[in-house]
N, CA, C and O atoms as CSV, one atom per row, in Angstrom:
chain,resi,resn,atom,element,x,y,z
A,1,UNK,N,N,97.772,44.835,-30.334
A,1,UNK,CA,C,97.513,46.262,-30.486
A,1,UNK,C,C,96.170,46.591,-29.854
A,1,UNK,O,O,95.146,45.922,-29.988
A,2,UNK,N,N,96.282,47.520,-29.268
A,2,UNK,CA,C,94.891,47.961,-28.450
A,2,UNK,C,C,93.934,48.895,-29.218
A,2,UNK,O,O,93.988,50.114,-29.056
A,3,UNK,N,N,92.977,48.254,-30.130
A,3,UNK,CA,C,92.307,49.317,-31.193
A,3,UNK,C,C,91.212,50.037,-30.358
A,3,UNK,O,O,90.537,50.849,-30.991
A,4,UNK,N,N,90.992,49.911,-29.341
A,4,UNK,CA,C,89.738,51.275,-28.889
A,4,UNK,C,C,90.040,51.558,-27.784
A,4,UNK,O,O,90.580,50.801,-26.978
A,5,UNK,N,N,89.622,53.071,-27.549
A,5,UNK,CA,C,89.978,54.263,-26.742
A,5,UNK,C,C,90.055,53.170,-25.196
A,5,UNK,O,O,91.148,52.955,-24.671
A,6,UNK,N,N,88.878,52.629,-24.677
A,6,UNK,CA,C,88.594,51.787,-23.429
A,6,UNK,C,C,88.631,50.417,-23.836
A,6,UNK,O,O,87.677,49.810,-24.324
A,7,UNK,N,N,89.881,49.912,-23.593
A,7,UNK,CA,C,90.476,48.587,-23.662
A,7,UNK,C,C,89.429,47.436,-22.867
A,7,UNK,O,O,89.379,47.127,-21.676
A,8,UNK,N,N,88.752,47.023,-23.860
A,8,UNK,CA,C,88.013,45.662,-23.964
A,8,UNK,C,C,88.387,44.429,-24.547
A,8,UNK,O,O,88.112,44.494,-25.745
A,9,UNK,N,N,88.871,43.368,-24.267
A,9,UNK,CA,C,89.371,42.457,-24.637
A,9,UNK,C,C,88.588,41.884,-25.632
A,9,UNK,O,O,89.188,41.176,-26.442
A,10,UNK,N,N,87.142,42.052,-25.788
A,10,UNK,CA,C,86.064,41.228,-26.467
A,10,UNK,C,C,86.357,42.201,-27.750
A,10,UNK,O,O,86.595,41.643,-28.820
A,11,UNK,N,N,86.352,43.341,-27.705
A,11,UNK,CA,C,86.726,44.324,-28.939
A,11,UNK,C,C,88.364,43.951,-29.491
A,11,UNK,O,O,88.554,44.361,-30.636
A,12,UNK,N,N,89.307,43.394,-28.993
A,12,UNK,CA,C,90.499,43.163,-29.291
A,12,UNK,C,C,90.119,42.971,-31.029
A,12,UNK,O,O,89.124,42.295,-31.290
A,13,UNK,N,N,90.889,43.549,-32.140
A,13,UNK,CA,C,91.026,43.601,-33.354
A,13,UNK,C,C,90.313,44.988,-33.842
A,13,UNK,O,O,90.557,45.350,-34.993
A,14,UNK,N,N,89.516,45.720,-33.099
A,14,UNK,CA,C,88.092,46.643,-34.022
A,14,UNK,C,C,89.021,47.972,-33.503
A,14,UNK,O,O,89.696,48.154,-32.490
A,15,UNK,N,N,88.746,48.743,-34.603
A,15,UNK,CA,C,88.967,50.416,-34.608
A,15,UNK,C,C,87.654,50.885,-34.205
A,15,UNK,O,O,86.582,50.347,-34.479
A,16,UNK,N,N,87.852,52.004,-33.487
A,16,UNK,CA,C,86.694,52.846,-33.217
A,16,UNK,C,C,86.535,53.827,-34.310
A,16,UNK,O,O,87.684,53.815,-34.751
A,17,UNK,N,N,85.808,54.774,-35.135
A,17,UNK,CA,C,85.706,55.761,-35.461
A,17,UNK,C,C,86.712,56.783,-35.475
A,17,UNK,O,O,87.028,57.248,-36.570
A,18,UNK,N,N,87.119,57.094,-34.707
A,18,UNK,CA,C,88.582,58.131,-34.460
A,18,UNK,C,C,89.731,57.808,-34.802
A,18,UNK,O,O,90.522,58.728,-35.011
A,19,UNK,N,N,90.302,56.053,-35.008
A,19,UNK,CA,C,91.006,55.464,-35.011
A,19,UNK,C,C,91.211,55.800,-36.694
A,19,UNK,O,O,92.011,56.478,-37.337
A,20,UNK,N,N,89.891,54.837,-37.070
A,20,UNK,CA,C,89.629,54.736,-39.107
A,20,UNK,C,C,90.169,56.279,-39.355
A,20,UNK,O,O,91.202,56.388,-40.016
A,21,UNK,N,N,89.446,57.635,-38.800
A,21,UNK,CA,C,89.666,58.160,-39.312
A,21,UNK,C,C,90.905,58.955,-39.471
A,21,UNK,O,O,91.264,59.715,-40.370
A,22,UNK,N,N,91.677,58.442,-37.952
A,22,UNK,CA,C,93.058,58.906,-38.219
A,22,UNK,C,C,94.301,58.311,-39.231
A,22,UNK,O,O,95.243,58.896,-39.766
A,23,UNK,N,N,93.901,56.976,-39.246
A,23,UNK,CA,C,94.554,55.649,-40.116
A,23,UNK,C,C,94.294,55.963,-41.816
A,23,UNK,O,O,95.048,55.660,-42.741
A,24,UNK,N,N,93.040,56.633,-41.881
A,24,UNK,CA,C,92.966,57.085,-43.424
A,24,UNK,C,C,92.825,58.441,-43.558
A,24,UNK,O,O,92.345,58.893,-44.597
A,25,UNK,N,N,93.357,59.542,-42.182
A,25,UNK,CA,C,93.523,61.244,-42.911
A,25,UNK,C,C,92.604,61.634,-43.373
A,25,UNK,O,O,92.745,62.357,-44.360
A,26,UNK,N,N,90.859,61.258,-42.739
A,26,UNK,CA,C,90.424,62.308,-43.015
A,26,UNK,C,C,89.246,62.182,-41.970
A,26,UNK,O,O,89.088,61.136,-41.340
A,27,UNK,N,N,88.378,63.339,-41.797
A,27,UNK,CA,C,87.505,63.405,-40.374
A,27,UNK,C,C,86.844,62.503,-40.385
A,27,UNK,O,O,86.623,61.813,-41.380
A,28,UNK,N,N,86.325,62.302,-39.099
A,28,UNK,CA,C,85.246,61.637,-38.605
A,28,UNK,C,C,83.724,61.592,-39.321
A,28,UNK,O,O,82.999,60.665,-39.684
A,29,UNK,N,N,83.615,62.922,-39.342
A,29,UNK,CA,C,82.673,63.401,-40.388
A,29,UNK,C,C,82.184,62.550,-41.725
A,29,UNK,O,O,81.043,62.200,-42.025
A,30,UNK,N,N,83.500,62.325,-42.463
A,30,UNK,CA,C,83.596,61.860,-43.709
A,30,UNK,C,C,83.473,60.965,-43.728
A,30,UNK,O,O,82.876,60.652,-44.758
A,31,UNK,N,N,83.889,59.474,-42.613
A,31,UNK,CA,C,83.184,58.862,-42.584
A,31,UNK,C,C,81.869,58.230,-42.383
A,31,UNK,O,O,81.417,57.275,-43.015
A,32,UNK,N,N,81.231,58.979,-41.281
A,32,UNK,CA,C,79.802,59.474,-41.204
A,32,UNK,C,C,79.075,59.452,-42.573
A,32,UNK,O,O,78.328,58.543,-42.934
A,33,UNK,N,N,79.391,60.604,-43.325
A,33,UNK,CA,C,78.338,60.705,-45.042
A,33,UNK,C,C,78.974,59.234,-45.885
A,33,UNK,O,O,78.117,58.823,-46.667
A,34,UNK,N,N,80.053,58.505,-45.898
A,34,UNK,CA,C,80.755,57.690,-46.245
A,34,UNK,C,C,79.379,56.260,-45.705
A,34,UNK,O,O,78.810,55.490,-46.479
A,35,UNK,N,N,79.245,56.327,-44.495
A,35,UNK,CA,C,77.975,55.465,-44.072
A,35,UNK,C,C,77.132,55.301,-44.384
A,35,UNK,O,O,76.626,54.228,-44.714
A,36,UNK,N,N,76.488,56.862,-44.373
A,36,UNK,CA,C,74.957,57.048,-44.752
A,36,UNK,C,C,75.212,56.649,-46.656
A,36,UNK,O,O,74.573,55.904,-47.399
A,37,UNK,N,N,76.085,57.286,-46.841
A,37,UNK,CA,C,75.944,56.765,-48.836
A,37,UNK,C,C,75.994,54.784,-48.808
A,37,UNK,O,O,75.546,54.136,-49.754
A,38,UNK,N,N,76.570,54.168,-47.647
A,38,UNK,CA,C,76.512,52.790,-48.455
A,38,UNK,C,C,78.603,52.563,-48.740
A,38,UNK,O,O,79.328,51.646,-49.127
A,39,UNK,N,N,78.808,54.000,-48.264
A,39,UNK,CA,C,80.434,53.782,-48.868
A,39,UNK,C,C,81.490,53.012,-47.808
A,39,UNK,O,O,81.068,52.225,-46.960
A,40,UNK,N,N,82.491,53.240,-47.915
A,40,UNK,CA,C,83.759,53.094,-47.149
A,40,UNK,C,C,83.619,51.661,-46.352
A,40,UNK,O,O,82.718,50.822,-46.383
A,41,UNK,N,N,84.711,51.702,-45.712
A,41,UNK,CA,C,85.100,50.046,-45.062
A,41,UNK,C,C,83.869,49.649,-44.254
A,41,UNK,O,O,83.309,50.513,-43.579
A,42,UNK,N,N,83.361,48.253,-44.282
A,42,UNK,CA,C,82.715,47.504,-43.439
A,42,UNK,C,C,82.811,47.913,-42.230
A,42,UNK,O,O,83.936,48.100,-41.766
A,43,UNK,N,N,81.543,48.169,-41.368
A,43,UNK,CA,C,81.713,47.937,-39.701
A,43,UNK,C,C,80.893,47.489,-39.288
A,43,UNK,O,O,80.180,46.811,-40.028
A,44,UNK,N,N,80.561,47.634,-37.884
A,44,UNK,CA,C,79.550,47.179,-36.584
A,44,UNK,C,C,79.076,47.998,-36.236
A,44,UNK,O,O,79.642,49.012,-36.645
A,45,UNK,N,N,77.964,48.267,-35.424
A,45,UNK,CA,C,77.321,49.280,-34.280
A,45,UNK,C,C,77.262,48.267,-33.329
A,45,UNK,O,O,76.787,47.131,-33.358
A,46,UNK,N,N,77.932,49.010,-32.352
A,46,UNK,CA,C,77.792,47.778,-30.801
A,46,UNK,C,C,76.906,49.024,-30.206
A,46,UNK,O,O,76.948,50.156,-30.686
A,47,UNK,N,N,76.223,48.700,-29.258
A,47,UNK,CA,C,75.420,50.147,-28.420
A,47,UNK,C,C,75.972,51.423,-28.826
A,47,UNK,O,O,76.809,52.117,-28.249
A,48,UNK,N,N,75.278,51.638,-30.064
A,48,UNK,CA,C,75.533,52.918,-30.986
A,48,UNK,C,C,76.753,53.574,-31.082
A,48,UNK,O,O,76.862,54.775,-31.331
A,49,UNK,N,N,77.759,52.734,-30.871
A,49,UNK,CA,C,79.804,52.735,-31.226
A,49,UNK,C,C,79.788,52.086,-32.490
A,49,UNK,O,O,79.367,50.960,-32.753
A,50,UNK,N,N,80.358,53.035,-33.331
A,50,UNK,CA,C,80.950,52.481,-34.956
A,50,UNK,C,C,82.193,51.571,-34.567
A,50,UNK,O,O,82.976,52.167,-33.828
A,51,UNK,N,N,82.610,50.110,-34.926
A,51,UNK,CA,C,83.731,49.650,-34.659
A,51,UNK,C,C,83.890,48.916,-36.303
A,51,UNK,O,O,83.002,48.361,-36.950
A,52,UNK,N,N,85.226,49.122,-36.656
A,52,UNK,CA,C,85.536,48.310,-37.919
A,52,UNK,C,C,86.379,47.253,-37.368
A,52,UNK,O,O,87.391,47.199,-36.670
A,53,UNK,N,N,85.402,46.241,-38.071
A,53,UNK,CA,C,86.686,45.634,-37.633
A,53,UNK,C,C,88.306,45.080,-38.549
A,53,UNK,O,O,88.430,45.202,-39.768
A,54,UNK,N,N,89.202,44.594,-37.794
A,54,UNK,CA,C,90.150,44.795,-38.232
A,54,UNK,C,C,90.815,43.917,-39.965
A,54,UNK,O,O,91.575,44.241,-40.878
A,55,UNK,N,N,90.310,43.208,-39.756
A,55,UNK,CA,C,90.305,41.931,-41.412
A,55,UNK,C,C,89.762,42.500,-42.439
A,55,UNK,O,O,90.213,42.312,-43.569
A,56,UNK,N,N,88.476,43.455,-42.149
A,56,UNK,CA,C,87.489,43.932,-42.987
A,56,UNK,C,C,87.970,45.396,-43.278
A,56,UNK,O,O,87.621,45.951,-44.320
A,57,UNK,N,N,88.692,45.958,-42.451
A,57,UNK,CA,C,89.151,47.722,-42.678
A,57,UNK,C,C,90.435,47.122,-43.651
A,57,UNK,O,O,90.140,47.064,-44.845
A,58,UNK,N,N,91.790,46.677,-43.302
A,58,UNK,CA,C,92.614,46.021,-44.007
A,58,UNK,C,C,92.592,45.999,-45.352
A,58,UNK,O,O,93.425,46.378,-46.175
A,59,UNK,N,N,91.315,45.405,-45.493
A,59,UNK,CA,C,91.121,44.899,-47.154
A,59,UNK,C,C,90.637,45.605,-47.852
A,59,UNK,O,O,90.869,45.649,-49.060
A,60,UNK,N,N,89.607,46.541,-47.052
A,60,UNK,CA,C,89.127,47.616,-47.942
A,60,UNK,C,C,90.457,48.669,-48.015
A,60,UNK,O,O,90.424,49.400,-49.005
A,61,UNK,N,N,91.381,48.817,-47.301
A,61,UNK,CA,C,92.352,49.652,-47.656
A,61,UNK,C,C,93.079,49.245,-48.667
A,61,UNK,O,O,93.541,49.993,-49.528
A,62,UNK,N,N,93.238,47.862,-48.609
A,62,UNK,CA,C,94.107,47.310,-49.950
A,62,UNK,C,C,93.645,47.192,-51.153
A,62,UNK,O,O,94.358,46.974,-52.132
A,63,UNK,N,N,92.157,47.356,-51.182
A,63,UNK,CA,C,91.748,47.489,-52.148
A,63,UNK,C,C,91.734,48.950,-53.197
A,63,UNK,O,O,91.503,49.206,-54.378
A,64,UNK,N,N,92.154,49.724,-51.887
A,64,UNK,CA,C,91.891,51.521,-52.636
A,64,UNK,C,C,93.176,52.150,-53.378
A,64,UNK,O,O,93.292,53.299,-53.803
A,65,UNK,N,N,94.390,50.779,-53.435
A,65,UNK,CA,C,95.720,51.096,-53.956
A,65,UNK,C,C,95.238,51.011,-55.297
A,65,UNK,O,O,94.588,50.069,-55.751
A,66,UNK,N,N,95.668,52.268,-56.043
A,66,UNK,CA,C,95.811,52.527,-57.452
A,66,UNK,C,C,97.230,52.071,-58.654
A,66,UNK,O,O,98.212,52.815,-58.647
A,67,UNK,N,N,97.220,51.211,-59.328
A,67,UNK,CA,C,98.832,51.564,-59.804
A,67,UNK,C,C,98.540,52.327,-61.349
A,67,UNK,O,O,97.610,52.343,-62.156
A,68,UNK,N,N,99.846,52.908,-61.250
A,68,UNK,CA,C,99.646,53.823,-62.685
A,68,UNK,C,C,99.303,53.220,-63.509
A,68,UNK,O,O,98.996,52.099,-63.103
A,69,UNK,N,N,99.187,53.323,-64.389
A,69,UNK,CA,C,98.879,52.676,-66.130
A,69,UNK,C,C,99.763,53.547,-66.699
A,69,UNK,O,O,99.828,54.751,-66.452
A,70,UNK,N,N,100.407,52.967,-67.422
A,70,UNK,CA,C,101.380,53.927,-68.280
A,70,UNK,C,C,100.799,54.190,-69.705
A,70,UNK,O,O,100.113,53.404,-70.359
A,71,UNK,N,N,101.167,55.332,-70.032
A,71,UNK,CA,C,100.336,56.580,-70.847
A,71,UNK,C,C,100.887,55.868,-71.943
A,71,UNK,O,O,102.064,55.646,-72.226
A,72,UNK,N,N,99.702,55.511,-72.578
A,72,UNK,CA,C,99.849,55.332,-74.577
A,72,UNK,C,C,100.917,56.323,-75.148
A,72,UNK,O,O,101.269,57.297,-74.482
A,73,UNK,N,N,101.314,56.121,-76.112
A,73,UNK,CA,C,102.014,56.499,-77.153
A,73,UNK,C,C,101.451,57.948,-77.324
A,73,UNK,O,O,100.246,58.131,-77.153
A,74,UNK,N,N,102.077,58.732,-77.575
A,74,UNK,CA,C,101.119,60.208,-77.991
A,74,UNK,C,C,100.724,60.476,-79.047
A,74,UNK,O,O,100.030,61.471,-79.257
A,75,UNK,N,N,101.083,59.639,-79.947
A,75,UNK,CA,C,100.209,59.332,-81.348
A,75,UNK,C,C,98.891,58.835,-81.156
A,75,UNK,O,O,97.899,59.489,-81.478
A,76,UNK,N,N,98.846,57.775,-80.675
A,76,UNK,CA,C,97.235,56.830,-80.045
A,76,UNK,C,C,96.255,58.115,-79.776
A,76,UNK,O,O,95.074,57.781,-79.873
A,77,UNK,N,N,96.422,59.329,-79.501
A,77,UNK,CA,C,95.493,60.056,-79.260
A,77,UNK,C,C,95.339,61.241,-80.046
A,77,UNK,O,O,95.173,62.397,-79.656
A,78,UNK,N,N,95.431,60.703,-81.431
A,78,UNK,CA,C,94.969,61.506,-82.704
A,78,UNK,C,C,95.883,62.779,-83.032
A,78,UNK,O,O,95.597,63.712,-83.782
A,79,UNK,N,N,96.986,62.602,-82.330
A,79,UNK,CA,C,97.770,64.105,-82.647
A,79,UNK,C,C,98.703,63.365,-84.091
A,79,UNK,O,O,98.981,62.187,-84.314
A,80,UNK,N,N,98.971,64.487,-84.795
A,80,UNK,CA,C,99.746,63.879,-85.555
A,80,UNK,C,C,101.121,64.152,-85.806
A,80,UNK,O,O,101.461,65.306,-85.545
A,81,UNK,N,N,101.901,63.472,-86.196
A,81,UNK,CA,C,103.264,63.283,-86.310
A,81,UNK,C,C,103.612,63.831,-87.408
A,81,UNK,O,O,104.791,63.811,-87.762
């Protein structure tokens, strides 16, 4: 798979910026303040290009899966019967 805009073989595996943010639906932007806070998936700066790379974006995505918890009893929360 060819992850950045200008196909570099040495980059083979890394998303660019535009990529992350199309792959997770939301701007560029957001990842930007997502940076500056310390947040969102691992990356690189190669000559001031954001690249994630690909093992490290992956996992942080798999990590952001939620599964339900199924809802207590409706008694458990003080109503009464």
């Amino acid at each position: 798979m060819n992850t950045t805009s200008t196909f570099n073989p040495a980059l083979e595996g890394y998303l660019s910026e535009h990529e992350m943010a199309r792959i997770r639906g939301v701007k560029e932007r957001t990842l930007r303040a997502e940076r500056a806070r310390g947040e969102g998936p691992p990356y690189i700066v190669l000559n001031r290009r954001v690249l994630y790379p690909e093992p490290d974006w992956r996992d942080y995505l798999r990590l952001q899966v939620r599964k339900p918890v199924r809802s207590a009893p409706f008694h458990q929360f003080g109503a009464r019967t």
